[in-house]
C-alpha positions as CSV (number, residue, x, y, z in Angstrom):
1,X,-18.6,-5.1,4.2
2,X,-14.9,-5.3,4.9
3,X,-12.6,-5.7,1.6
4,X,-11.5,-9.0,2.7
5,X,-15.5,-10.1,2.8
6,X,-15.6,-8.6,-1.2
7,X,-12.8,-10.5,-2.0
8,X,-13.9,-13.8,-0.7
9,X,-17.8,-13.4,-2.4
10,X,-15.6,-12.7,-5.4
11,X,-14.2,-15.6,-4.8
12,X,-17.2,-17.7,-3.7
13,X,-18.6,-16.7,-7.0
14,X,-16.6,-18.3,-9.3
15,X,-17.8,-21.0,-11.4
16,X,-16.1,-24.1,-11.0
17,X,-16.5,-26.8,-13.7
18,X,-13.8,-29.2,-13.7
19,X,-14.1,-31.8,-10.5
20,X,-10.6,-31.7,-10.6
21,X,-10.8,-28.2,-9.2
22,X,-13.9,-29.0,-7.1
23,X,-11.6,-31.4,-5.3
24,X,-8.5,-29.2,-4.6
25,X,-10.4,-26.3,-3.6
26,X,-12.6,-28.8,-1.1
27,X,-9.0,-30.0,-0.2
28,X,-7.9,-26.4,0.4
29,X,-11.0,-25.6,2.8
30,X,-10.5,-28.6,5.0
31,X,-6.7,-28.7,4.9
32,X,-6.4,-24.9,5.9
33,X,-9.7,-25.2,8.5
34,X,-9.6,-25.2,12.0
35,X,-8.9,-29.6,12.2
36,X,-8.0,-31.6,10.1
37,X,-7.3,-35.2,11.4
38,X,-8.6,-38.5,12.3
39,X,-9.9,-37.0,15.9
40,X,-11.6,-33.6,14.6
41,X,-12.6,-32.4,10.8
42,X,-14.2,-28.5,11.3
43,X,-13.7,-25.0,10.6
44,X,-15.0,-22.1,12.0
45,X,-15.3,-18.7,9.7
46,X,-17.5,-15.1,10.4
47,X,-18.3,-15.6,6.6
48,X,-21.8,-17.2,6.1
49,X,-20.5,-17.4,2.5
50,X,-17.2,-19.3,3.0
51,X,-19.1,-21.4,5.3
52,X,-21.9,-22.9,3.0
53,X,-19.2,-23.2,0.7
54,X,-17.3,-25.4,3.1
55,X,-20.5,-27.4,3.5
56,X,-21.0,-28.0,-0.3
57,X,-17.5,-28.6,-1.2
58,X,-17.3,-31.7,1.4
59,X,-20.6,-32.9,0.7
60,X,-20.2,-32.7,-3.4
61,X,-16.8,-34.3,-3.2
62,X,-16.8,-36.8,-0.1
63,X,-20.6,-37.3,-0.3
64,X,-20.7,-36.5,4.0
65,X,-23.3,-33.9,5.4
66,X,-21.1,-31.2,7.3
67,X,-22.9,-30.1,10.9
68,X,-23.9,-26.1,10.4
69,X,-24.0,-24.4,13.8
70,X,-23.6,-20.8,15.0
71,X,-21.8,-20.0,18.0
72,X,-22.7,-17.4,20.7
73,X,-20.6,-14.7,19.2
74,X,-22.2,-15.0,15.5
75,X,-19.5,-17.6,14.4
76,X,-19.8,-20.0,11.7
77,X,-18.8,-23.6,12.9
78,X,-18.5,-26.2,10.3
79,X,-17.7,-29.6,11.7
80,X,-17.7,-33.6,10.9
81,X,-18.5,-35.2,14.2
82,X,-19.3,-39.1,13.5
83,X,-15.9,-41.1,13.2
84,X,-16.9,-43.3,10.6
85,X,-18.1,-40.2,8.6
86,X,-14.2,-38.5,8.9
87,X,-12.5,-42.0,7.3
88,X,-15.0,-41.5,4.0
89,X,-14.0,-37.8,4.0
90,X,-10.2,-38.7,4.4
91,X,-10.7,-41.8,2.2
92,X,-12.2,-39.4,-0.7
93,X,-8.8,-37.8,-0.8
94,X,-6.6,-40.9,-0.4
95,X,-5.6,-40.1,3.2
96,X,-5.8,-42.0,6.5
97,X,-6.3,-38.8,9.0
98,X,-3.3,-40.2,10.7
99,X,-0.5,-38.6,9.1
100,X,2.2,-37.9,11.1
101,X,1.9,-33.9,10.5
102,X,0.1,-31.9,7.9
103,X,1.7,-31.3,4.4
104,X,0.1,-30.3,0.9
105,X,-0.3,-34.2,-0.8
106,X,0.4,-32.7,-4.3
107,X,-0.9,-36.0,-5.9
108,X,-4.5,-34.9,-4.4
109,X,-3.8,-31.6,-6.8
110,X,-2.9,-33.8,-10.0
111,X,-5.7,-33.0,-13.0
112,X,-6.1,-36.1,-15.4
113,X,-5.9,-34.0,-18.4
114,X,-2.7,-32.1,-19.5
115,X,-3.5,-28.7,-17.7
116,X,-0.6,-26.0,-18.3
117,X,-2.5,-23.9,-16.5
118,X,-2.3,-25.0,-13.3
119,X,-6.9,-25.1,-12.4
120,X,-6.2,-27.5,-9.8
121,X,-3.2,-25.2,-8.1
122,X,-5.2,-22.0,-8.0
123,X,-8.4,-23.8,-7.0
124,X,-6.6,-25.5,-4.0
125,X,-5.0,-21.7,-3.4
126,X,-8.3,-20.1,-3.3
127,X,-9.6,-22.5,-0.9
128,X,-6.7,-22.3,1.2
129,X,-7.9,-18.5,1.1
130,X,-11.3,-19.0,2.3
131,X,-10.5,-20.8,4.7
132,X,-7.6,-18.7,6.3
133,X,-7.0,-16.1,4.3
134,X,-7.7,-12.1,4.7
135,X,-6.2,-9.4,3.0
136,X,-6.5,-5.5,4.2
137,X,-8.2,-2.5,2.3
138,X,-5.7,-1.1,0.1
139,X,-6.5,2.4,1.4
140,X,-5.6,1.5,4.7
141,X,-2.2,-1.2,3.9
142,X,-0.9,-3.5,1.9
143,X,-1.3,-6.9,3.3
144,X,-2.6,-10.3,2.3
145,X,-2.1,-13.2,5.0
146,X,-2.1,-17.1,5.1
147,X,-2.7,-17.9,8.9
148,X,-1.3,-21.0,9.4
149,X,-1.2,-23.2,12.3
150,X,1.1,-25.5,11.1
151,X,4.9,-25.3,10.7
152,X,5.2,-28.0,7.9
153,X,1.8,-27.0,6.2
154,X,3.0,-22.8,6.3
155,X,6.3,-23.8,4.6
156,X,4.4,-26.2,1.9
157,X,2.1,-23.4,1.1
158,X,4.9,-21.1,0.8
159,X,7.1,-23.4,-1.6
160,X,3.9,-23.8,-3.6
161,X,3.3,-20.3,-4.1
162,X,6.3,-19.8,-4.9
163,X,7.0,-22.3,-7.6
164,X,3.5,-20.4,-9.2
165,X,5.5,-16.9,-9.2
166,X,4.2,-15.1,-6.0
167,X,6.9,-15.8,-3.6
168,X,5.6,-15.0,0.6
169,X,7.0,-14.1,3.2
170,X,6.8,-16.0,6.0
171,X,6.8,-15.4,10.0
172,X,5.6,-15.6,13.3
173,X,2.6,-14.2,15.3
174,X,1.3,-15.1,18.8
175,X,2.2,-19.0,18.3
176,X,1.0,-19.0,14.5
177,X,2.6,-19.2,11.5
178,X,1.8,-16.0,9.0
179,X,2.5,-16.9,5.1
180,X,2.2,-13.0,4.3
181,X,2.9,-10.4,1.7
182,X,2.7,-6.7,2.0
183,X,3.8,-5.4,-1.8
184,X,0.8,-4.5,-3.6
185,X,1.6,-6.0,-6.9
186,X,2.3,-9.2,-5.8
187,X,-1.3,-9.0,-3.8
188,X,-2.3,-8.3,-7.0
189,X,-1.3,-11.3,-8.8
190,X,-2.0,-13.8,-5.8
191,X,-6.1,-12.6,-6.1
192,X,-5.3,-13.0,-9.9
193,X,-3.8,-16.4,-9.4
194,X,-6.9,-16.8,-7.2
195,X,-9.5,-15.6,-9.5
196,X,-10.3,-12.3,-8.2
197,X,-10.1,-10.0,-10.5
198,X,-12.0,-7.0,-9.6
199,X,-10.6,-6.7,-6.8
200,X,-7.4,-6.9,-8.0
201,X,-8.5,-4.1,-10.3
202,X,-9.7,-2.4,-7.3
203,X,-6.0,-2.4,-5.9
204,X,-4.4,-1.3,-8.8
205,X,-7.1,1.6,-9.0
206,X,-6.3,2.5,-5.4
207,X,-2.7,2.7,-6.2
208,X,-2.8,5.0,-9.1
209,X,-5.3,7.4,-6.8
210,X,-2.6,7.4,-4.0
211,X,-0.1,8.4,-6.8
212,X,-2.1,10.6,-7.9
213,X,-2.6,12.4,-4.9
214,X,1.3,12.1,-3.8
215,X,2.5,13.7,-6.8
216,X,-0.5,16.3,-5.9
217,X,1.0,16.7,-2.4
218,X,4.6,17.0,-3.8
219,X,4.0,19.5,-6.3
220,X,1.7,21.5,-4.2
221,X,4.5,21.4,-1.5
222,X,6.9,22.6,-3.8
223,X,5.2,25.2,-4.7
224,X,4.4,26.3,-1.6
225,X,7.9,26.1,-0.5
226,X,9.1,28.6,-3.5
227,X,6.6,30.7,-2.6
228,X,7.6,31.4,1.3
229,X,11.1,31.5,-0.6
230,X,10.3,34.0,-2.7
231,X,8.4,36.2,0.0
232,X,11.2,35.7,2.3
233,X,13.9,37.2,-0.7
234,X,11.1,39.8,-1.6
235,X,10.9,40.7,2.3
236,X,14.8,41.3,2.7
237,X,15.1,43.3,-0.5
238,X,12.3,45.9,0.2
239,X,13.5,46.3,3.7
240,X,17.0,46.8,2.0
241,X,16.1,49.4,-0.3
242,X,13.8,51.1,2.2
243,X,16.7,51.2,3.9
244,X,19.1,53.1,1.2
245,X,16.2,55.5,0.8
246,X,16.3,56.7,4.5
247,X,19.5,56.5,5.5
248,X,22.0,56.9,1.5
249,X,19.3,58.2,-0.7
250,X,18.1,56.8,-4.4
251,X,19.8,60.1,-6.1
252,X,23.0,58.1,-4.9
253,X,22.5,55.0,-6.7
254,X,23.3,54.5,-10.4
255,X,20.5,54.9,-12.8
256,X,19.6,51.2,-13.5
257,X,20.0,50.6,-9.3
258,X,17.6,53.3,-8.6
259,X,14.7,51.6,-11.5
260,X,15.1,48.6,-10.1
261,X,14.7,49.6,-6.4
262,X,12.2,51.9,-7.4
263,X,10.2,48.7,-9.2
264,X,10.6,46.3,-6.4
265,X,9.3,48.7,-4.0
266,X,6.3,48.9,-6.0
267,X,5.9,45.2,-6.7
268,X,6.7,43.5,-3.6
269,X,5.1,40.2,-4.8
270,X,6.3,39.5,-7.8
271,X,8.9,37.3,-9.1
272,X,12.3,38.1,-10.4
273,X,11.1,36.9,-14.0
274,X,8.3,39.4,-13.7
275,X,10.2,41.8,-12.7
276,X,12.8,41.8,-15.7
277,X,10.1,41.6,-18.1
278,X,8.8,44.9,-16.3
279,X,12.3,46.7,-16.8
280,X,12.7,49.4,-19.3
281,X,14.5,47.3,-21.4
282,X,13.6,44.1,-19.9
283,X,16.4,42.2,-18.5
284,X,16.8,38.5,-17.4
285,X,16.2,36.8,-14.0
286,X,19.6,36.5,-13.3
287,X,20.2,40.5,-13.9
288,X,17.4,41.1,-11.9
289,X,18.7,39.0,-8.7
290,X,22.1,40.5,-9.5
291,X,21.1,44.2,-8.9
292,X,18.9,43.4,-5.6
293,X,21.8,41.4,-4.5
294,X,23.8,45.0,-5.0
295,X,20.7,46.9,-3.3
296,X,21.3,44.5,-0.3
297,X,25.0,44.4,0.3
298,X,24.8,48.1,-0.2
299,X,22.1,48.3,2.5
300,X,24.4,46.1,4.8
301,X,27.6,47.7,4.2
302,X,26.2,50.9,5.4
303,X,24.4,49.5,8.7
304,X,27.8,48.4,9.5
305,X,30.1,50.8,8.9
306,X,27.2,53.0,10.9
307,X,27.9,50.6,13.4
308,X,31.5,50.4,13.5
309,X,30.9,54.4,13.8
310,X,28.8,54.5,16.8
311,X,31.2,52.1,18.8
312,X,34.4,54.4,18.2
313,X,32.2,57.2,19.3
314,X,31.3,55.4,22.8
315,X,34.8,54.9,23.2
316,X,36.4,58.3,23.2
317,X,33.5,59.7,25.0
């Protein structure tokens, strides 16, 4: 089952007391369905679930039987056919189904008790949801999405989410409206608003996982990095102080040169720290880099003046 299925049974499971709420989350199905006008009332959902939800919400509120049927391609088609049958369900909710276009009828949301709370907003949201709503695993993306057919009914849903803290985004895709957000915290709070708390939960757990394993990532890229660093530095100063050995000699080099070339050699993989600690008296990192840096030029300055030798020798040949 796909996230957006958990989240909807989350969602289906709710139990809903207050008619109030029956009647904006019934108002939410059949306003964000498929039709909803004078001419066609239906909906049409892959979600068994959301569908004999959308049944039982029309039938508790508007008292009219919903037609069930299953289309070829395992589609859930919820539709009120008769005429007479679409007045009662637009009557139930104080509407003609000849409204000019589709907008959110706030007055249909109105709870007769003094609810700070806001049931009747979040049930109307949540059937909204069901109805046209998905939202994407949070190990994949971050994305929950109104689809919206309607210009006028996109931008109501919008201002009303927005007035209840969760402010959309909105666009266009192939012809549709798309009420849309893609940050995961305010994902979070809209399947809060909604009543979906686990999965919610579920987000917020994904997140700290993916932070987990980023910081993993960074650190152990870090450290990876210093190492090939290090190698790299280790690489260039053994090759330096073989170098002296063949071509200067160590009995050339002060005393605390020649230790130090003669530890390095012997610990190529070590780190400067290590090898300080290992000096007889142990010095610091920054005296240890200090005479390999001395090793090298030395190593350098000899190649070159070799060089610079060998080219005045072509020339007076």
């Amino acid at each position: 089952m796909s996230f957006s299925a958990n989240v909807k049974e989350e969602l289906l499971n709710i139990e809903i007391e207050n008619k109030c709420c029956l009647k904006a989350m019934a108002y939410g199905m059949l306003l964000f369905g498929r039709a909803f006008n004078a001419n066609a009332i239906s909906m049409m959902t892959d979600n068994r679930l959301t569908a004999l939800m959308y049944q039982r919400l029309v039938k508790e509120v508007t008292g009219v039987d919903v037609r069930f049927t299953v289309s070829p391609s395992g589609k859930y088609i919820l539709s009120v056919d008769d005429p007479e049958e679409r007045k009662t369900v637009f009557s139930a909710f104080n509407l003609t189904g000849k409204e000019r276009s589709l907008r959110i009828n706030r007055s249909i949301l109105t709870n007769d008790a003094d609810d700070e709370e806001e049931c009747c907003f979040r049930s109307f949201i949540r059937g909204a949801f069901l109805s046209c709503g998905t939202v994407c695993d949070p190990n994949k993306m971050y994305s929950l999405e109104f689809i919206v057919p309607y210009m006028m009914l996109s931008t109501d849903l919008q201002v009303l989410l927005s007035e209840m803290g969760a402010s959309p985004k909105v666009t266009q895709r192939r012809g549709v409206r798309v009420v849309y957000y893609k940050d995961s915290g305010m994902i979070e709070d809209v399947l809060t608003m909604m009543g979906a708390m686990m999965s919610a939960v579920e987000i917020m757990g994904v997140k700290v996982l993916k932070d987990v394993r980023n910081r993993v990532n960074r650190r152990t890229n870090f450290e990876t990095a210093n190492i090939s660093r290090t190698v790299a530095a280790a690489f260039e100063q053994v090759e330096a102080i073989e170098y002296i050995d063949e071509n200067i000699g160590f009995d050339t080099l002060p005393d605390d040169l020649k230790a130090m070339a003669v530890l390095r050699v012997e610990n190529p993989d070590i780190s400067l720290r290590e090898l300080g600690e290992m000096f007889d008296p142990p010095i610091s990192r920054s005296s240890v880099n200090h005479k390999l840096t001395k090793l090298i030029a030395m190593s350098k300055k000899h190649k070159a003046e070799n060089h610079n030798e060998e080219q005045s020798s072509e020339k007076h040949k």
